[in-house]
N, C-alpha and C positions, 0 to 999 in steps of 0.2 A: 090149774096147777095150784098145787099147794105148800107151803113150806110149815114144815114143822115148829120153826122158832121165825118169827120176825126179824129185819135186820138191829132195830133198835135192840131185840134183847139180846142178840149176839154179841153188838157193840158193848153195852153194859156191863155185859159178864167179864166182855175180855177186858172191861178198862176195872172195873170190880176186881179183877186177880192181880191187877197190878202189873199188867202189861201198857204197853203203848204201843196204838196201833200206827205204823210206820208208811203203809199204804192199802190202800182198797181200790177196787175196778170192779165195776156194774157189768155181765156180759149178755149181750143178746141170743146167746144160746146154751144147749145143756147136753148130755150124753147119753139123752135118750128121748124118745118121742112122746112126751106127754099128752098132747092135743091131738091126734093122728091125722089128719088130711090138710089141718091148718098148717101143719107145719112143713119144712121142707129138709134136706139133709144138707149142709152146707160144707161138712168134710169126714175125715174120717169119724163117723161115730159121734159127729156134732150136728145138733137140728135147730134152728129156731121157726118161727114163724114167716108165714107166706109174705104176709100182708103187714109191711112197715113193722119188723122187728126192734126197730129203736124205740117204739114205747112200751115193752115191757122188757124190764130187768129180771133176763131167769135165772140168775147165778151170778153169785158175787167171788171174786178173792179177797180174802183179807189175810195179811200181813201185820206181825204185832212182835214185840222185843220184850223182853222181861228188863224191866227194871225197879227200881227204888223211889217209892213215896216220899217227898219230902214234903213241908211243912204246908208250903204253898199249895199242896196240889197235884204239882206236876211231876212229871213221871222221867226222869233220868234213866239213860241205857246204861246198865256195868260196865265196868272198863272189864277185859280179856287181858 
């Protein structure tokens, strides 16, 4: 398997545009069957691997807010 971007440069970018990322989840599987016999289908349309799926991370969510740079740093949500 392969991914296109790393997660560290994912991260970067989205905290580089001035987001804050709000939450992230590592998933042990993905929406289609990359390694074909190693892996198995675990629900609709979801596969991970046979053999102790919790060491590899195939797919991540991440969740991130837009907000405002302040001096410090850190990264404040808008008010709505």
């Amino acid at each position: 398997m392969q991914f296109n971007h790393g997660i560290g440069e994912i991260l970067t970018a989205v905290t580089k545009a001035g987001l804050s990322i709000s939450s992230s989840e590592a998933h042990t599987y993905v929406p289609w069957n990359p390694f074909g016999d190693s892996m198995e289908q675990v629900g609709l349309g979801e596969w991970q691997l046979r053999d102790r799926p919790e060491r590899l991370a195939a797919s991540y969510t991440l969740q991130a807010v837009r907000g405002t740079q302040e001096s410090s740093g850190s990264v404040e949500p808008h008010s709505r």
